[in-house]
C-alpha positions as a printed Julia matrix, in Angstrom:
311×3 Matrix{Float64}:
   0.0     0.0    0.0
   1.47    3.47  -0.87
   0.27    5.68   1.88
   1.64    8.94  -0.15
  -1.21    8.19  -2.43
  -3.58    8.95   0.07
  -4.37   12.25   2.54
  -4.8    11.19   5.97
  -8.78   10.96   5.85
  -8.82    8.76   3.01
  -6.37    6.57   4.83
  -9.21    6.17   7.85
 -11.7     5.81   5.72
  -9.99    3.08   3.51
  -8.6     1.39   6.27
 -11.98    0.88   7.62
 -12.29   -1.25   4.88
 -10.0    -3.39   4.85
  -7.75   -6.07   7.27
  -4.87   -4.48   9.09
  -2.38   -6.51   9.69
   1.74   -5.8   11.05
   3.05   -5.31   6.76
  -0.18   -2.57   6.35
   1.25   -1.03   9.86
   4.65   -0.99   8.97
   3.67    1.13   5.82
   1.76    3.49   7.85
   4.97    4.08  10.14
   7.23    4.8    7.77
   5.35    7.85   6.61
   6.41   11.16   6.85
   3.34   12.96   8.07
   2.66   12.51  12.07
  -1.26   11.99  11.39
  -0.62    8.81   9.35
   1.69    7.18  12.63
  -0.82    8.24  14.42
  -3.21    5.76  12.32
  -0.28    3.22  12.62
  -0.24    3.43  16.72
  -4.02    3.11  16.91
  -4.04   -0.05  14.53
  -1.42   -1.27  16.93
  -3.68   -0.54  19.81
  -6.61   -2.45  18.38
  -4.41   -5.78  17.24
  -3.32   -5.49  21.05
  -6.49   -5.52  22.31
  -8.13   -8.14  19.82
  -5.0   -10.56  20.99
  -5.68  -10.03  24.97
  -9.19  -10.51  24.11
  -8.49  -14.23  22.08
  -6.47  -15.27  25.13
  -8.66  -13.79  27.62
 -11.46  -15.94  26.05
  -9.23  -19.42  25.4
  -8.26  -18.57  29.57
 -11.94  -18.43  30.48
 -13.03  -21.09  28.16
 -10.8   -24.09  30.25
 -13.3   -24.76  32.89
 -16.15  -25.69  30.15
 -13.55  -27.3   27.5
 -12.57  -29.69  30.44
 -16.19  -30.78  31.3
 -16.73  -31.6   27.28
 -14.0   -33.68  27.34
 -15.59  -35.33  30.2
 -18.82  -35.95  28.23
 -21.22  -32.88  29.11
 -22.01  -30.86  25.84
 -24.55  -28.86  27.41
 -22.98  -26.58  30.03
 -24.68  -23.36  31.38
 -23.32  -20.68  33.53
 -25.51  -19.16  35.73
 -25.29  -15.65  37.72
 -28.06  -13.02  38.85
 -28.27   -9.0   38.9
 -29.95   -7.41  41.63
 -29.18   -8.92  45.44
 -28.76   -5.8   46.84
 -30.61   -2.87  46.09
 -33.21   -1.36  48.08
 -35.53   -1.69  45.01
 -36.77   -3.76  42.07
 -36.73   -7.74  41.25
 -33.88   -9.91  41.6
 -32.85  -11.3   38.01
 -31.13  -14.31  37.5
 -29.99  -15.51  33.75
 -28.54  -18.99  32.56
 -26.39  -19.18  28.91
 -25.28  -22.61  26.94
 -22.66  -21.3   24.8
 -21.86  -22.34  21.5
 -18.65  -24.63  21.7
 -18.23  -23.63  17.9
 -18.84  -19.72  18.55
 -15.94  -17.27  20.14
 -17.44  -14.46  21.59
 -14.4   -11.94  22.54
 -15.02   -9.31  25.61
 -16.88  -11.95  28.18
 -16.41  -10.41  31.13
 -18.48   -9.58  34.65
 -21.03   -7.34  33.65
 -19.25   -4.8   36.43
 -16.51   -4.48  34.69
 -17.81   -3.25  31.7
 -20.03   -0.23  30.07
 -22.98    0.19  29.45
 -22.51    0.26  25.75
 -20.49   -3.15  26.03
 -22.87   -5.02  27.99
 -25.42   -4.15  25.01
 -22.93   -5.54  22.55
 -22.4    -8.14  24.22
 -25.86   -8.68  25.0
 -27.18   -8.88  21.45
 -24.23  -11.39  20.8
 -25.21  -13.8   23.18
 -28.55  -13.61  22.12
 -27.72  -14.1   18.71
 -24.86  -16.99  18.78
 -25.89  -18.82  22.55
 -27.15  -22.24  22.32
 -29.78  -20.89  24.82
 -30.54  -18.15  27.28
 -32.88  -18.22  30.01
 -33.88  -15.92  32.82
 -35.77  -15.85  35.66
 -37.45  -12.81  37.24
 -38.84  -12.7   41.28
 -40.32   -9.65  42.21
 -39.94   -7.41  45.34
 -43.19   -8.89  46.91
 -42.15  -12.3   46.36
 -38.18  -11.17  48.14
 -39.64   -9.51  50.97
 -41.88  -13.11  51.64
 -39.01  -15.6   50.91
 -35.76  -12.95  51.68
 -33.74  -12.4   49.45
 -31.16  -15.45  49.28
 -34.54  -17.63  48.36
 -35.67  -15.65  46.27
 -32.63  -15.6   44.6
 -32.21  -19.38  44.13
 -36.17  -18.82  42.88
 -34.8   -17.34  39.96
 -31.93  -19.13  39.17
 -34.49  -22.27  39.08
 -36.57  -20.23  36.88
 -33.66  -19.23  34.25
 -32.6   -22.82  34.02
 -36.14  -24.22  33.66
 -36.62  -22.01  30.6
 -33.66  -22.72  29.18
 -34.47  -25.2   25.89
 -32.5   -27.41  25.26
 -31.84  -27.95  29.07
 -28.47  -28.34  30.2
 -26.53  -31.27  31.51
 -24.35  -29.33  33.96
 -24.55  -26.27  35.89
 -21.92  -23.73  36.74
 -22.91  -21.19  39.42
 -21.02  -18.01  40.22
 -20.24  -17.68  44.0
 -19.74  -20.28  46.55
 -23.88  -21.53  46.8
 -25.69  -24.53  44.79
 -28.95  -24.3   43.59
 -31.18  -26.09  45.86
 -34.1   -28.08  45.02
 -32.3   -29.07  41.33
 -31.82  -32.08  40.18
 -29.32  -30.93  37.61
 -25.24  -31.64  38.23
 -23.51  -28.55  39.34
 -20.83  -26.53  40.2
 -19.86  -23.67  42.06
 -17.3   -21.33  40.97
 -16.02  -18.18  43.3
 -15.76  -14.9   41.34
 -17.06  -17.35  38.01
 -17.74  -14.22  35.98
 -14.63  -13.36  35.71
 -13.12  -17.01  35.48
 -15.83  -18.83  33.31
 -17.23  -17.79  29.68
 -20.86  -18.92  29.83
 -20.82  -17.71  33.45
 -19.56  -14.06  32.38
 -22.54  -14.22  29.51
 -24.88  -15.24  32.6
 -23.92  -11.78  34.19
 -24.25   -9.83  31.19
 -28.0   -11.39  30.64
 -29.19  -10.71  33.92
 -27.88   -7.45  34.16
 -28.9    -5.72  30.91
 -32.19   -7.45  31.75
 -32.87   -6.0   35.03
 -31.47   -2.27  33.98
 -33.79   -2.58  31.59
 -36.77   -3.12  33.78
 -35.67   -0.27  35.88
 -35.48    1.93  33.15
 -39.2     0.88  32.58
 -40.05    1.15  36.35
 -38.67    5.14  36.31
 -40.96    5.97  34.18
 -43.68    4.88  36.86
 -41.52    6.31  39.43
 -39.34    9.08  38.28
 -39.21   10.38  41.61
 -36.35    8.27  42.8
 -33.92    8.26  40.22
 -34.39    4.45  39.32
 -32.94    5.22  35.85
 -29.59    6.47  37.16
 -29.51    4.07  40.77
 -31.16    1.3   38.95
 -32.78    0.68  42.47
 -29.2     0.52  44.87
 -29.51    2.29  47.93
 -27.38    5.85  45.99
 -27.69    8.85  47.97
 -30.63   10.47  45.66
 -32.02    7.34  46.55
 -32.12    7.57  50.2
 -32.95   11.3   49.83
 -36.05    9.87  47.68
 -37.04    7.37  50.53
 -36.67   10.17  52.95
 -39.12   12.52  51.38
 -42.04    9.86  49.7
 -41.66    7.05  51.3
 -41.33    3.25  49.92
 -42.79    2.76  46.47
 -44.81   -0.27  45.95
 -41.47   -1.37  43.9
 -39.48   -1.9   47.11
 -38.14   -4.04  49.24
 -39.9    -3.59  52.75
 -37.69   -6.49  54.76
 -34.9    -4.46  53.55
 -33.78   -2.32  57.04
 -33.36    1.17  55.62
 -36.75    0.94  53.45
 -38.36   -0.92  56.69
 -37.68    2.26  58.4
 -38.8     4.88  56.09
 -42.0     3.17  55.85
 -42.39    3.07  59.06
 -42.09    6.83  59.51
 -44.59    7.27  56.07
 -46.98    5.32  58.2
 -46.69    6.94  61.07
 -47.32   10.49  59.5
 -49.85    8.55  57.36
 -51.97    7.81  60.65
 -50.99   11.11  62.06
 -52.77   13.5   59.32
 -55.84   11.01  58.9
 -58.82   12.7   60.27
 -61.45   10.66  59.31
 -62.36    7.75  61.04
 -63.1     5.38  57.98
 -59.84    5.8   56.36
 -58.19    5.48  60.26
 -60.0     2.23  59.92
 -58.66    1.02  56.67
 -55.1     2.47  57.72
 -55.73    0.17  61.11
 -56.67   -2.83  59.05
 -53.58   -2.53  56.98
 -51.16   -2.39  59.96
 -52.61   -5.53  61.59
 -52.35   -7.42  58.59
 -48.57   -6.14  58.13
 -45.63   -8.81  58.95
 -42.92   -6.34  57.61
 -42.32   -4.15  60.4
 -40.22   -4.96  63.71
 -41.7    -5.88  66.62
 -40.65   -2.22  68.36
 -42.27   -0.89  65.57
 -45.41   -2.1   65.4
 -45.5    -1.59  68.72
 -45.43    2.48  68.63
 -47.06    2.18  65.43
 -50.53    0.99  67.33
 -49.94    3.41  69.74
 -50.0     6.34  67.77
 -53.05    4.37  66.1
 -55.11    4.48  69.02
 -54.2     7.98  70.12
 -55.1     9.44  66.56
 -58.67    7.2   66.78
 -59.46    8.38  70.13
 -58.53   12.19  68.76
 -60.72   11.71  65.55
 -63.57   10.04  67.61
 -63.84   12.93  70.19
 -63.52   15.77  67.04
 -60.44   16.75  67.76
């Protein structure tokens, strides 16, 4: 290629079009003009990266090449998004990777950005033998708590998964109880495992995105940004409305703010009817402590005996 043919935006643009490899490089150094070695350190760059990338994946790829040899073809990773914010459902996502697919840039979904994690995301998608997930709700956490309801959806990404997997490999250090499925734990296994990092990615892209939905409901705390973690615009949120019907009440520093929301809530009711229905709500209520519910009944009864008198 004679670079001296080109200026230096026809070099991008026909570079873009082709395969650079160390000979195309090597031209591109040897020019005179500063711009086009700039183009030559860049290319370098991006051969760099592609290479760490290939070995990062062959690295991560060992734990699942060893159980093939061993006779499983149908291995999933398995990981979940959402333990611990205050907010939201806890999303759990199982991927059988395609033994005949390389998908570069596997990594745990923390580690990477937003507009990665949507690569990525479409990828797996497109070239996984299957993906599954598995959704609880914050109704469904606050009954179980949260570890349960955790295993609830890991159960729930691996049922849906078709064709269903022979093995299982679970980030962190728990099995999946009440599955009948052979499986493994792996410590830290999104950043050790492929089909374990692709579980990560799933389950997080899937549970922003139901935030993102869910702000639109409740703009009001900043679900779009926090994606339902306890941030400080968060707890400033909390602090001024109260709990939405999207959190977690069993969760301490949501138990408490709706405690004081209910409190105020009885305080300002001046009508005995709605005192009532407040009343009937609080003795049905297993989410607040027992100190709580305690004071809670005795504001209760002060406010009815206020509102019964007139005042």
């Amino acid at each position: 290629m004679d670079c001296a043919k080109y200026s230096i935006k026809q070099l991008e643009k026909y570079l873009e079009t082709i395969e650079v490899d160390e000979k195309v490089i090597s031209n591109l150094q040897k020019d005179p003009r500063k711009g086009v070695r700039d183009l030559a350190k860049k290319y370098r760059r991006l051969i760099e990266l592609e290479r760490v990338k290939v070995e990062r994946w062959h690295l991560l790829n060992k734990k699942e090449a060893f159980l093939r040899k061993n006779g499983f073809e149908l291995i999933a990773g398995v990981d979940e998004a959402g333990r611990g914010p205050l907010a939201g459902p806890v999303v759990a996502a199982a991927v059988i990777l395609d033994p005949a697919e390389t998908l570069l840039g596997l990594d745990d979904s923390k580690n990477l950005t937003v507009e990665e994690r949507e690569r990525l995301f479409a990828l797996i998608s497109q070239q996984a033998l299957a993906v599954g997930t598995g959704i609880v709700d914050n109704h469904t956490i606050d009954q179980l708590n949260i570890l349960q309801a955790t295993f609830e959806a890991m159960r729930k990404a691996v049922r849906s998964l078709v064709p269903l997997p022979e093995y299982l490999l679970i980030d962190g250090n728990c099995k999946i109880p009440h599955c009948s499925l052979k499986q493994e734990t792996v410590i830290d296994g999104d950043r050790k495992v492929n089909a374990i990092a692709a579980a990560s990615i799933v389950a997080k892209v899937t549970r922003d995105r139901l935030l993102e939905e869910y702000h639109q409901q409740y703009p009001q705390y900043g679900l779009i940004r926090n994606k339902g973690y306890g941030t400080k615009e968060h707890i400033e949120a909390l602090k001024q409305y109260g709990p939405s019907s999207l959190h977690r009440f069993t969760f301490s520093i949501v138990n408490k703010y709706n405690y004081i929301k209910t409190k105020n809530q009885i305080l300002q009711t001046d009508q005995p009817k709605e005192l009532i229905q407040l009343g009937e709500t609080l003795a049905a209520s297993s989410i607040f402590t027992a100190e709580n519910l305690v004071e809670l009944r005795k504001v209760y009864r002060k406010q009815f005996k206020k509102i019964s008198k007139g005042g």
